[in-house]
C-alpha positions in Angstrom: 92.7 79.8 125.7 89.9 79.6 123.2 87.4 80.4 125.3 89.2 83.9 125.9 88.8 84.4 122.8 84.7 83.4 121.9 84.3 85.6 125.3 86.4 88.7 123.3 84.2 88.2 120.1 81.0 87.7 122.0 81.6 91.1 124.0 82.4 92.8 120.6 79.5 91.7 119.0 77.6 92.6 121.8 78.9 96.2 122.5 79.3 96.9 118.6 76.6 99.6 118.7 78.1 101.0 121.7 81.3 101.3 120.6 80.5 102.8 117.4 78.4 105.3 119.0 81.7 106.1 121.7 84.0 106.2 118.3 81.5 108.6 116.6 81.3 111.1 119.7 84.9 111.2 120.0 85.1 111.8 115.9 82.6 114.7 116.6 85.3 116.2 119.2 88.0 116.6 117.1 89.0 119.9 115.9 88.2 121.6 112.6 90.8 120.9 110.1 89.5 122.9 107.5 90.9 126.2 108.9 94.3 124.3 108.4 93.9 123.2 104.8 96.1 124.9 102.2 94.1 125.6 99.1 96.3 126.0 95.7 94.6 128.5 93.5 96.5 126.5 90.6 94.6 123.3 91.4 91.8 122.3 88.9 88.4 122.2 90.7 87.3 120.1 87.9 89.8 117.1 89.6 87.9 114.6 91.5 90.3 113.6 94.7 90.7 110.8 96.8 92.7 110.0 99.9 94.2 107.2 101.9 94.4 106.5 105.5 95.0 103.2 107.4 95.2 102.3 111.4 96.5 98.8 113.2 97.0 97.7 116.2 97.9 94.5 118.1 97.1 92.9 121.2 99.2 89.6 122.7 97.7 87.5 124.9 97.1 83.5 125.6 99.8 83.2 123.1 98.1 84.5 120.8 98.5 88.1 118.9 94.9 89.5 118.1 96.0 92.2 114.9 93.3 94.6 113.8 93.6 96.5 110.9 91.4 99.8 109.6 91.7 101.8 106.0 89.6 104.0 104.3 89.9 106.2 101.4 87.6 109.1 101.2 86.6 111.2 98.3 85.9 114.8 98.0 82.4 113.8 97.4 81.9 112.1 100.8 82.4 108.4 99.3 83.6 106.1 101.7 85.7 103.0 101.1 87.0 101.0 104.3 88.2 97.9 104.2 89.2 96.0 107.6 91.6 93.2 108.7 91.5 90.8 111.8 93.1 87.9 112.7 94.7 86.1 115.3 98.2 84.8 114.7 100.8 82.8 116.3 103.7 84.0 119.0 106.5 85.7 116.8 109.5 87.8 116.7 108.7 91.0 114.7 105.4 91.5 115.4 105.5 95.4 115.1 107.3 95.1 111.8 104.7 92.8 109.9 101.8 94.3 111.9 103.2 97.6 109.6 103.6 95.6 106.5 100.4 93.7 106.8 98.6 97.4 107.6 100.7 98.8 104.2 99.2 96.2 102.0 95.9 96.2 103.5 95.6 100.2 103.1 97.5 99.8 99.5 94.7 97.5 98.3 91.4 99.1 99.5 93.4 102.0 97.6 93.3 100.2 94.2 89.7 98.8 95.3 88.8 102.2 96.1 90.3 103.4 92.4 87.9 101.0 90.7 85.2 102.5 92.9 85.4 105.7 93.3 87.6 106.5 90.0 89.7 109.7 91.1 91.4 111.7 88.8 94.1 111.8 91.9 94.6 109.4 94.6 96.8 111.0 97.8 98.6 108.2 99.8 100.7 108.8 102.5 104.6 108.6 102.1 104.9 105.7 104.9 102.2 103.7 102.7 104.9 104.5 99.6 108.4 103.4 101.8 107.0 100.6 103.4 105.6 99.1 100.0 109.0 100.0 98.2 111.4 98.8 101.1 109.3 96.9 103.4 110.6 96.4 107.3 112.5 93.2 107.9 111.1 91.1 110.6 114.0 90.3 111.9 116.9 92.3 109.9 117.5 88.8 108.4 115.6 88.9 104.6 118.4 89.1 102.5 118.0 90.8 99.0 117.4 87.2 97.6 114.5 85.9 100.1 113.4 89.6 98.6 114.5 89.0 95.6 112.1 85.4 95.5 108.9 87.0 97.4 108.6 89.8 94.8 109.0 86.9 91.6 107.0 84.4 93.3 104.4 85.9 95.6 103.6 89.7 94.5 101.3 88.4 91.6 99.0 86.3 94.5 98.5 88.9 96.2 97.7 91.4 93.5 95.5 88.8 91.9 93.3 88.6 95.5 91.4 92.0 95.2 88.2 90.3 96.8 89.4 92.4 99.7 91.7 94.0 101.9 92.5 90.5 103.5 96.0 89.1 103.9 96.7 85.6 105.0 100.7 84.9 104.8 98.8 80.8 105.6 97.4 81.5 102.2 100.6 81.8 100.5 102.1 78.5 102.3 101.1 76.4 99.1 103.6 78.9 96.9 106.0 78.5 99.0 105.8 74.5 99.6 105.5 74.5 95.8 108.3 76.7 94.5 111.5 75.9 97.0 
């Protein structure tokens, strides 16, 4: 089973340049948007701007779930900030659900990252990013207000407090947990 995976990683670090360059020729496909964007004569040029994306996706196999996770936020000036997330974690119901969360935090903190950065005067963040951070998805439609209740008062301040990247381990927080029950 582990060998599957040291295969997978070798292959990716072998083809990395290719599969750059094959990401970067499909980027250079894509249409135009510019004819699309709105401009708002009201807006103040003088307002640097920012914007948040973030991509996941998840692959099962061996047992195993590989979950890859991409955000950037890019400026008006053509600054860059990515942050990305992967990790292999155990067989689980609801992997969809905290493949979504997991994606939400990672893009929400390469967004504050990227605010100490890049230091926009606005910062544009998608309204799925918002809902999932407000009312994040239940694994399994069994978190009750209180197991909500206890993450947010026990666990929300680790997380916040680990800004050394986008990088979420739930294995990280199994010392809070053990400790506060």
């Amino acid at each position: 089973m582990f060998h599957v995976l040291g295969s997978l990683y070798e292959e990716a670090a072998l083809r990395g340049r290719m599969l750059k360059s094959s990401a970067e020729s499909r980027r250079q496909e894509l249409p135009d948007v510019s004819e699309y964007w709105i401009r708002h004569e009201s807006m103040d040029d003088s307002l640097s701007t920012a914007a948040a994306e973030g991509g996941s996706g998840f692959k099962e196999f061996s047992g195993l779930i590989l979950a890859a996770i991409n955000t950037a936020v890019l400026s008006d000036s053509g600054e860059i900030v990515e942050g990305s997330f992967l990790d292999i974690l155990g067989p689980q119901s609801g992997i969809r659900e905290r493949v979504r969360n997991l994606t939400a935090i990672c893009e929400f903190k390469n967004s504050i990252i990227a605010m100490e950065d890049l230091q926009p005067d606005l910062l544009i963040m998608d309204g799925s990013l918002i809902g999932t951070i407000l009312r994040p998805v239940r694994y399994d439609g069994v978190l009750g207000d209180d197991v909500k209740g206890w993450i947010r008062r026990n666990c929300l301040r680790e997380v916040a407090a680990s800004m050394d990247g986008v990088h979420v381990h739930s294995r990280s927080m199994e010392d809070t947990i053990r400790d506060r029950r």
